[in-house]
Structure formats: C-alpha cells, structure tokens
C-alpha positions as CSV (number, residue, x, y, z in Angstrom):
1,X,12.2,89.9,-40.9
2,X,15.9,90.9,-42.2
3,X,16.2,92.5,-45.7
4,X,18.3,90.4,-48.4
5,X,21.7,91.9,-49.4
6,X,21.5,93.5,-53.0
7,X,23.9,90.5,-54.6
8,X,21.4,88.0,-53.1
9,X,18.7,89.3,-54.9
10,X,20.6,89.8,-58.8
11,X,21.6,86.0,-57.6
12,X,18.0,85.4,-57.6
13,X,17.0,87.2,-60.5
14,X,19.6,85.4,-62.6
15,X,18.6,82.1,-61.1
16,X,15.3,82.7,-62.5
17,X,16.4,83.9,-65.9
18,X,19.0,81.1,-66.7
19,X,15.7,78.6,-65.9
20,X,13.4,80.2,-68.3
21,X,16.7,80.0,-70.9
22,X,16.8,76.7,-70.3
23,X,12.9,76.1,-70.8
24,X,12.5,74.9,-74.5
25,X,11.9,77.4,-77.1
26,X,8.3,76.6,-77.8
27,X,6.1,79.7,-76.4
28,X,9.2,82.0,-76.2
29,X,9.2,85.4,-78.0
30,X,10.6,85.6,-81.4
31,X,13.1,88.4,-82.3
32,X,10.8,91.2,-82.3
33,X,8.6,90.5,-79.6
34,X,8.6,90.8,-75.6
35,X,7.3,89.0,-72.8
36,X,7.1,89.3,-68.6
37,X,8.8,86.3,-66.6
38,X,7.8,85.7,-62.9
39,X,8.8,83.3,-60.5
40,X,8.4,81.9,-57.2
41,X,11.2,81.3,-54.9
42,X,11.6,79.3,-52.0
43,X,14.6,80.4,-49.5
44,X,15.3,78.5,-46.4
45,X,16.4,80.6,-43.9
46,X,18.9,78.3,-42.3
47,X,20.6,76.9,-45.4
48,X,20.2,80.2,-47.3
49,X,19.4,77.9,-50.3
50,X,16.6,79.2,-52.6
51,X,15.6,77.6,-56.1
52,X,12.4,78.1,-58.3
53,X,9.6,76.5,-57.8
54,X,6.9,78.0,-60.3
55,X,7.7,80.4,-63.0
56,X,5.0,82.2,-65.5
57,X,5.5,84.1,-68.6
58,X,2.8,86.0,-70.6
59,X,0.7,89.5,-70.8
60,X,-2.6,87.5,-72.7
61,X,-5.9,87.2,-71.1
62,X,-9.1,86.7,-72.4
63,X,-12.7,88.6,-72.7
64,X,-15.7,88.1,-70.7
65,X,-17.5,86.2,-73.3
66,X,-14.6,83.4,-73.5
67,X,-14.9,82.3,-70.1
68,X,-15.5,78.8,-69.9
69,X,-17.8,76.9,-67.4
70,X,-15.7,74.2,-67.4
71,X,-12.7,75.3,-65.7
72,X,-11.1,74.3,-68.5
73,X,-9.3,78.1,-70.2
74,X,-7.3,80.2,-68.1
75,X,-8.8,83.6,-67.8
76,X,-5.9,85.4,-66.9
77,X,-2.8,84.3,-68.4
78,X,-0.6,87.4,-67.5
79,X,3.4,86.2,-66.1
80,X,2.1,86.7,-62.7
81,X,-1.0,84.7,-62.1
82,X,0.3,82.1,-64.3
83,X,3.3,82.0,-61.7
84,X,0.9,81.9,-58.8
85,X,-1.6,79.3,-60.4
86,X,1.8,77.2,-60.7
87,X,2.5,77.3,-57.4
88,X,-0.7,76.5,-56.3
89,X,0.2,73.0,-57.9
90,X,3.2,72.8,-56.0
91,X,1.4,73.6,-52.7
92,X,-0.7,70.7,-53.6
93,X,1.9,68.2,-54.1
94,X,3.8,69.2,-51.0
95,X,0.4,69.1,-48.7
96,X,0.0,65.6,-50.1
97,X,3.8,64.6,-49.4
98,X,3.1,66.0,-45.9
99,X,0.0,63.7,-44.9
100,X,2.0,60.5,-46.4
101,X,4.4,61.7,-43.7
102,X,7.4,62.4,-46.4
103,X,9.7,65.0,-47.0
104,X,8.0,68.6,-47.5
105,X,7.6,72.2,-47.2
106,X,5.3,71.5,-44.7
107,X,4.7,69.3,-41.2
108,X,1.3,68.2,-40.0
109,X,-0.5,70.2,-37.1
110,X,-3.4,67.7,-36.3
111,X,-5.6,67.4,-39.7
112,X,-4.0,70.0,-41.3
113,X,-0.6,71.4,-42.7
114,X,1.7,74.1,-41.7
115,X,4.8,75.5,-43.3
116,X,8.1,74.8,-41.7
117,X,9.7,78.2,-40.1
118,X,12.7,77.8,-42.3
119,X,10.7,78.0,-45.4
120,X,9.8,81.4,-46.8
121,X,8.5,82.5,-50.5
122,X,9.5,85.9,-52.8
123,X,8.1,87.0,-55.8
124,X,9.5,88.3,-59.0
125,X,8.5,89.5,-61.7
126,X,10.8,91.1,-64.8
127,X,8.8,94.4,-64.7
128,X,6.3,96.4,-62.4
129,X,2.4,94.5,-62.5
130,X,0.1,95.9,-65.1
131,X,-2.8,98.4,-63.0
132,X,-1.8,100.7,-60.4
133,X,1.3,99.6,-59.3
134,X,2.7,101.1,-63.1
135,X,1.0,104.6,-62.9
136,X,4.8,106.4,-62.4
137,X,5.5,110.0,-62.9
138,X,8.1,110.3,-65.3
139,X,9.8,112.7,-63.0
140,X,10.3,110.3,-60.1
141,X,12.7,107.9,-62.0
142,X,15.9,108.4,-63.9
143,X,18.0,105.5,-66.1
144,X,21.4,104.3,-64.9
145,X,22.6,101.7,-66.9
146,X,20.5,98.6,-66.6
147,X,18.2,99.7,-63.7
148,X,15.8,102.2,-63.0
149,X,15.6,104.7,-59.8
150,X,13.6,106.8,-58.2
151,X,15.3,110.2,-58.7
152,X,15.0,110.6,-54.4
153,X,17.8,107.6,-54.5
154,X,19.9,108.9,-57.4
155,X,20.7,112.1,-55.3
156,X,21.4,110.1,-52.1
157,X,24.0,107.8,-54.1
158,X,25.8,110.9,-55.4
159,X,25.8,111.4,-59.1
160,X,24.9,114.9,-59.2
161,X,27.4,114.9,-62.1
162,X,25.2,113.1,-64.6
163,X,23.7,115.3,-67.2
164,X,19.7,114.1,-67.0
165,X,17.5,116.3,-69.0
166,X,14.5,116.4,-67.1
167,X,11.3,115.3,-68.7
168,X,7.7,117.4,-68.1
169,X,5.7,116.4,-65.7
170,X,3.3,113.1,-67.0
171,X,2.8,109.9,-66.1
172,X,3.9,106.3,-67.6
173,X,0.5,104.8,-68.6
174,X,-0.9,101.8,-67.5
175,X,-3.8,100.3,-70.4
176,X,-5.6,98.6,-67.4
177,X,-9.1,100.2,-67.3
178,X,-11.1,101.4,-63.9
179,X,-14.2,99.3,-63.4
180,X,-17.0,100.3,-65.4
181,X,-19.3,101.7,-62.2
182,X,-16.9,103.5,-60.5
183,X,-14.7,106.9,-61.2
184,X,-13.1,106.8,-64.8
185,X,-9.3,108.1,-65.4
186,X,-10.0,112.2,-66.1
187,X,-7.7,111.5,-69.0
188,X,-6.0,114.9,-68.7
189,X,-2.8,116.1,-69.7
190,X,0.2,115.3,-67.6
191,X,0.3,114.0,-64.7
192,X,-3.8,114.3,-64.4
193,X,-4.4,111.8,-66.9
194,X,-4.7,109.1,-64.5
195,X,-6.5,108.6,-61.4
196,X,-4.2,106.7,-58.3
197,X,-5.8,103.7,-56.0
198,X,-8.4,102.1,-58.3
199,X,-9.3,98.9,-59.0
200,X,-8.6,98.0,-62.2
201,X,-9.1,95.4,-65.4
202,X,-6.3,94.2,-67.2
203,X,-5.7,95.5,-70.5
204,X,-7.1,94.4,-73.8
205,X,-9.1,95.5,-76.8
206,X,-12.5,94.5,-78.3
207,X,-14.1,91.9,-75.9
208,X,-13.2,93.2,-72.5
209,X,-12.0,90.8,-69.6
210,X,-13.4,90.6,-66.1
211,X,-9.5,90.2,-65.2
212,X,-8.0,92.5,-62.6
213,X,-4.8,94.0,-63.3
214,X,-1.9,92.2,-61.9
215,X,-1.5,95.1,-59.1
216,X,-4.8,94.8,-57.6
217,X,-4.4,90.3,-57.5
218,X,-0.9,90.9,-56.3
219,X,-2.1,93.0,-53.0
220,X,-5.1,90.8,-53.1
221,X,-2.4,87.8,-51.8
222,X,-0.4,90.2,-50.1
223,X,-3.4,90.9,-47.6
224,X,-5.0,87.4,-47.8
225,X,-2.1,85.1,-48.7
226,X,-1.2,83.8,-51.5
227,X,-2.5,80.2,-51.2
228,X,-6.6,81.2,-52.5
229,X,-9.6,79.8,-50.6
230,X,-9.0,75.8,-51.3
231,X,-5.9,75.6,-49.8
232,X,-6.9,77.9,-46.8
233,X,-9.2,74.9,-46.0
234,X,-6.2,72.2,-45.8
235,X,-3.6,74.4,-43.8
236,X,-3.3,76.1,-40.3
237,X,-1.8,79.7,-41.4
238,X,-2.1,82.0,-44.5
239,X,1.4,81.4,-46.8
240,X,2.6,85.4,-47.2
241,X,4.7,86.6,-49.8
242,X,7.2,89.3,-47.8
243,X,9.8,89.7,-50.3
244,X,9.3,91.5,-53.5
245,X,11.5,91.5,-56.5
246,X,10.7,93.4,-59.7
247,X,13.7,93.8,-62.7
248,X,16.3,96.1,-63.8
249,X,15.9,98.0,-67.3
250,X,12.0,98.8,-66.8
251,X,10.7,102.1,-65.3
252,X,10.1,101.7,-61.2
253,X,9.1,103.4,-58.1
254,X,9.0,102.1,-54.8
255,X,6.5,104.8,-53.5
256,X,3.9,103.7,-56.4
257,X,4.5,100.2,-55.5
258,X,3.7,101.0,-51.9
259,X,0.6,102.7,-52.9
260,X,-0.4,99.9,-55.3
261,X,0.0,97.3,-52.8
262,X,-0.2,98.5,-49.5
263,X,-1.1,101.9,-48.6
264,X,-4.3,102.7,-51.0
265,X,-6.9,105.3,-49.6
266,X,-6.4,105.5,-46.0
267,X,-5.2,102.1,-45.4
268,X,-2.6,102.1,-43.5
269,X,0.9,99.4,-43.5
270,X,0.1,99.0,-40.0
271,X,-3.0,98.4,-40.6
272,X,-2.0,95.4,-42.6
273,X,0.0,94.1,-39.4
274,X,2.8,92.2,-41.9
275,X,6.3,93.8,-43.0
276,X,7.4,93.6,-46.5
277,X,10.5,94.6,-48.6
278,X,10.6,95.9,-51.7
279,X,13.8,95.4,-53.9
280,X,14.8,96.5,-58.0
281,X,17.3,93.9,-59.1
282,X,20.2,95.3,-61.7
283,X,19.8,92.5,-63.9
284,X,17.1,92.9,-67.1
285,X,15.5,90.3,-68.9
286,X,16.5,89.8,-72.3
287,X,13.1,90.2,-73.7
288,X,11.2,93.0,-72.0
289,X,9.6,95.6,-73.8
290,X,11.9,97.7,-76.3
291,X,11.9,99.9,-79.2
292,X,13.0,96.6,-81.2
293,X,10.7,94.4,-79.1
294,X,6.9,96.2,-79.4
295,X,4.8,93.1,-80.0
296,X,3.8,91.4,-77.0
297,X,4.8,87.3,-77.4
298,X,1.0,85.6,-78.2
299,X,1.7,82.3,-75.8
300,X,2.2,82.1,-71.9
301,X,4.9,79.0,-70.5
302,X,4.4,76.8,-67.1
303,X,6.7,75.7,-65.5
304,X,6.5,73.7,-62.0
305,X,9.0,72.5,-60.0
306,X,7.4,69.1,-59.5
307,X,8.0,65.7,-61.2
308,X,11.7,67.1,-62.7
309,X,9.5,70.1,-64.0
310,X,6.4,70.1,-65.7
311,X,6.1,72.5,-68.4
312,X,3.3,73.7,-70.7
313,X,2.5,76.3,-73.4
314,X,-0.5,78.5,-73.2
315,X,-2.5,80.2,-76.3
316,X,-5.5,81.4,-75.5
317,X,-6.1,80.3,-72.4
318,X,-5.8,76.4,-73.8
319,X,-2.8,74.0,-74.0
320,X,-0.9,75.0,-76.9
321,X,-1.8,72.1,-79.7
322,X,-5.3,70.9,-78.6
323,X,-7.8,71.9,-81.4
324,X,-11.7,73.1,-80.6
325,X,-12.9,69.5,-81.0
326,X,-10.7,68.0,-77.9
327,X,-10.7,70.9,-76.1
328,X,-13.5,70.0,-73.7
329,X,-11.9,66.8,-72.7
330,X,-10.4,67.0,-69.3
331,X,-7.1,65.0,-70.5
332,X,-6.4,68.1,-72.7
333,X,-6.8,70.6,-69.9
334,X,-4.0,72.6,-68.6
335,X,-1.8,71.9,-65.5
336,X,-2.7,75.1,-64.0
337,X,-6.6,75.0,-65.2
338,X,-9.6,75.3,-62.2
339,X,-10.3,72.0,-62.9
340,X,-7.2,69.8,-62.2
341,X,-6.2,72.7,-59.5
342,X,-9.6,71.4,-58.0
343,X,-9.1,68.0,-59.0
344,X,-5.7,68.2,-57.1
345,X,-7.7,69.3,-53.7
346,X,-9.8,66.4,-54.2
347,X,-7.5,64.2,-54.6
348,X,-6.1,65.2,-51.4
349,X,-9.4,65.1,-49.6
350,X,-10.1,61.4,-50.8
351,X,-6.3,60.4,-49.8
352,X,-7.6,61.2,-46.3
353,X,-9.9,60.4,-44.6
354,X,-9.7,63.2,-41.6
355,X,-10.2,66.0,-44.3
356,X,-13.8,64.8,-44.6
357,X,-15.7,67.0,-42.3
358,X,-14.6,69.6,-44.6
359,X,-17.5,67.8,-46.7
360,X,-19.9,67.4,-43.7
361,X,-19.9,63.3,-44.8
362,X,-21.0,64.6,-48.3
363,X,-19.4,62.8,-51.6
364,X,-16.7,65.0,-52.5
365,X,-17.3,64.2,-56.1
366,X,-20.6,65.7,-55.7
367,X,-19.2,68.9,-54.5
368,X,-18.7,71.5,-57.0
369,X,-15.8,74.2,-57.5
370,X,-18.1,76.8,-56.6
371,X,-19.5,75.1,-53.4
372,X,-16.6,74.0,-52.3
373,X,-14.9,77.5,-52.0
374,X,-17.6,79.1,-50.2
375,X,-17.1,76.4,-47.0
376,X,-13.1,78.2,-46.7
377,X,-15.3,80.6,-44.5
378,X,-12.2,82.2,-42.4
379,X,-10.8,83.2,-45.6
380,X,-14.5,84.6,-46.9
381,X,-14.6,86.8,-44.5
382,X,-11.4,88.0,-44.1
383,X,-11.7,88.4,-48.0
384,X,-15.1,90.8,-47.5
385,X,-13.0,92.5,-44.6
386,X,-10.4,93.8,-47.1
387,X,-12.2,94.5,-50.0
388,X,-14.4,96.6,-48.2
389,X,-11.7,98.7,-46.5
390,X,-8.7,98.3,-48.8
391,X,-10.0,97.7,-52.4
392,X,-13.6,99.6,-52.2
393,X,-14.4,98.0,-55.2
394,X,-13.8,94.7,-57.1
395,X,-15.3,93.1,-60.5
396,X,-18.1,90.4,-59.5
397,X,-17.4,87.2,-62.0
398,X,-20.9,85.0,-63.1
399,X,-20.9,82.1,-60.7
400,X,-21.0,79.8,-63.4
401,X,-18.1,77.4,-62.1
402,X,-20.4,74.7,-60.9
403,X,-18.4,72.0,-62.3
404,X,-17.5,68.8,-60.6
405,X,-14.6,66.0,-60.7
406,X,-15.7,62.5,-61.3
C-alpha cells in the first residue's frame, strides 16, 4: 500500500472543506463558535480520482437516560460517527446497485458483495478524535504556521533557527472520562494527570453518555472494519480504512495516534496484520476551536453522497425541526438513525431473494435490530477477539433496541 504525496492530501482536505462551504448555512457555527468536520473519501487507484462520499460535523452526544428504544435519536453525534453512520447509507445504496447488476463500488461474488480493487476509503477529520488519541504532551509538538508537529520532525526539517520557548512538561487534556469500573485518570500535575490506553466516554456534563470517545470507535473500525455487523452479513471482506487524515492548525502527534489506534498495551501493529498511514494536512478549518471560537456549535450536519446529496441537520440527536409530539413517527426520523440504517438492510434483504437464509426462512419484518446483529457471527467473534486483547474494556449498552420495520 503506497503512501499519498503531501499535495494529494491538502487537495483532499480542501475538497472536503469547499463541500461543507457549500452545504447550506443551517447547522453551521455562528461567529463565535466551532465545530469538527469529517469526511469519507473514496480514491480509485487507477484513475486517481477521489470525491466525498459522507461528511459529519458536530462534538454533541447525548446521556444515558436519553437513549431511545426506537432507534429513532442518534446517540453519538460527534463529526466522526456521524461521518461513518453516513457512509453506512452509502454502503447500502451501492450493495443494492450491485445485486440490480448496475454501476457500483462493488461486484457480486455469489450472494454477496465485494469492493472493486480499485476502490479504497480515507478518513478525515479537522482535528485529532476526542479520547486517547488527544492525550499529547505539550512538549512533543511545536506551531509552524498553519500546522502542528511533533517537535522529533521539526529538527529533522531544519529550523533550529526558530526561537520556540519551550513549555513545562504537561499534557493537552482530553474531557473524555475512563469507564466507571476500571482505573480513573490520577489527575496529577503535568504530564501525570492522565493515564495512556484506556477506554474511554465521550465528554459531557450532567447526564453522562454510554458513548465512547471517538478514539476508541475509530480503532474499533480500524481492527474490525468500518462497515459494523449488518453489512458484514451482505459482503465477502471487511471495508478497512488505511489512510488517515487529521487537519492543520490543531495540536497533533503521530506517536499518540499510533498508540490510540493501534499499539495500546502490548498489542502489537503486526499483530493487527493491516498497514496504515498516518498524514497532518497544512490546511485548517475555518472554524476549529480558537480563542475567538470557545463555544462548541449545538447542531451536527449529514451529508451523503447519494441522490445529488442528502443533507440533514441534527439537535439533539433528532432532525432539526421535528417537535416532541412527531418525533416518534418514523417519517420524521433521521437519515442516519438505527432504524432507517436497518430499514435500508431490509430493504435489501427483501429485494432478494438469495439473502434469505440469512433469516433461516423467517419474516424479516419479524426480525428485530437486536436479533438481527447477533446472526453477523464472523464479525461477533472477531469483535470478542479484539476487545479482549486490544481494548480490555468496553461500556456494555441496555439491549433495549428490539425494534422492528413493518
């Protein structure tokens, strides 16, 4: 797998920044506050073409007790699972173009789907994921400009010459919280205050969220793919993410990255058996995080490269505009919500008949979300594989999503 050349990834980055200018304003920061933006690229490998295909804004979840049933409020609506849920969507709409035998992503291996060779995915994101991944000692990095390196690179580029007044040793902080039965940040001064590896939930105050931090769901697709348990069930091969972009302007370090993602405790990049590069791009987002911008934006935006883009605001983990009385009706859902993500598998499964003995000749409308995940068995167990010897640890959610598509 070759490494992209630096001006192919700012070409990228800007890509992705002139489509989220050109989004409408609705859901976008005001003046004085920030957001993250991440995206989903596809690149062919033989046309070097890449364009969008999901992008996610937003650094909102929601608490425990929120949690709908239903499938109907996004939990997490942080820039980088909204991204991923979005592409989810597309997956869908390209498996179904696939078994009507039309142009797609991917060609049909007997009853299932696999991606063309040609077609690979890379992630960005405007800043480092919330959780681990942001833990930095404030030693490590140094500002140039527009983007942020570890000090180890600024010496090997040469510029000695710059005047940097060092900073004491500490840590940038991460507000994402270790899980509540295992060991709890010492809170010291310095560079002690945090401990490095754990699991973590995402930020928040008041009612606190079952989410985990975007580090921890990013290496959870990293070891499993980034396709979840449905789809696992409709194609032939995990779809990895090998390419890694994160934004200028925002404090980074590859080697905390590494150890976010990949290397925690004594796992091992080997171990994982996949290669993976990590780039900073030079170019910043307009609206990350600044003295000027210090309130986080209250709304997440959609956006899916399907039917000339489909777009949609998030507040709360609801479609922006649908009131507490309409809420619960599934026309009001969101595009990225468990149900119609579900309802999209089913869809598929009822388009075709070979899928079926994924349902062992049951009704598929009888099937619930819940059930239906745990029959995607090879992913199960490769799940329990790498939670036990990468993760340790991980936040069990009620199994309360029994809900079904009629």
């Amino acid at each position: 797998m070759n490494r992209y050349k630096q001006c192919i990834i700012d070409k990228i980055v800007e890509d992705c920044i002139q489509l989220f200018t050109s989004i409408s304003k609705t859901g976008k920061p005001l003046e004085n506050e920030w957001t993250v933006l991440s995206c989903i690229i596809q690149y062919d490998a033989v046309s070097s073409i890449h364009k969008v295909v999901a992008l996610g804004t937003g650094s909102k979840c929601i608490g425990a007790s929120k949690m709908s049933h239903l499938g109907n409020i996004l939990n997490d609506s942080h820039a980088e699972v909204i991204a991923r849920r979005g592409f989810l969507l597309y997956l869908y709409k390209n498996i179904q173009l696939c078994l009507e035998s039309k142009d797609s992503i991917f060609e049909k291996v007997e009853t299932q789907c696999k991606l063309k060779e040609n077609v690979e995915f890379l992630f960005y994101s405007s800043q480092l994921p919330c959780g681990d991944a942001s833990i930095i000692r404030k030693d490590d990095i140094e500002n140039i400009g527009d983007i942020v390196v570890c000090s180890k690179r600024y010496a090997q580029d040469d510029v000695s010459k710059i005047q940097v007044k060092k900073p004491k040793s500490d840590v940038f902080r991460t507000g994402a919280k270790c899980l509540e039965n295992s060991k709890q940040d010492p809170k010291l001064p310095g560079i002690e205050y945090h401990l490095l590896g754990q699991v973590r939930t995402k930020p928040g105050r008041g009612d606190r969220t079952l989410s985990l931090s975007c580090s921890d769901k990013i290496a959870r697709w990293i070891h499993l793919g980034i396709q979840g348990s449905l789809i696992s069930l409709l194609i032939a091969e995990p779809i990895y993410i090998k390419h890694l972009i994160f934004g200028g302007g925002t404090p980074y370090s590859e080697d905390s990255l590494k150890r976010a993602l990949f290397t925690r405790d004594t796992y091992s990049e080997e171990k994982l058996g996949l290669s993976h590069h990590i780039y900073q791009s030079t170019i910043t987002l307009p609206c990350i995080k600044t003295d000027k911008k210090i309130k986080p934006a209250p709304s997440s935006i959609i956006w899916v490269n399907i039917n000339n883009g489909l777009s949609e605001v998030v507040v709360q983990g609801k479609k922006l505009g649908v009131t507490r009385k309409k809420e619960n009706c599934p026309n009001n859902y969101l595009c990225i919500s468990k149900y119609n993500l579900y309802k999209a598998f089913i869809e598929i499964l009822d388009n075709n008949n070979k899928l079926y003995k994924i349902c062992e000749n049951e009704d598929i409308k009888n099937i619930a979300y819940n059930d239906m995940k745990r029959r995607s068995t090879k992913y199960i167990t490769k799940w329990l594989e790498i939670k036990q010897s990468f993760f340790k640890r991980w936040t069990t959610k009620p199994d309360i999503f029994n809900f079904k598509i009629k």
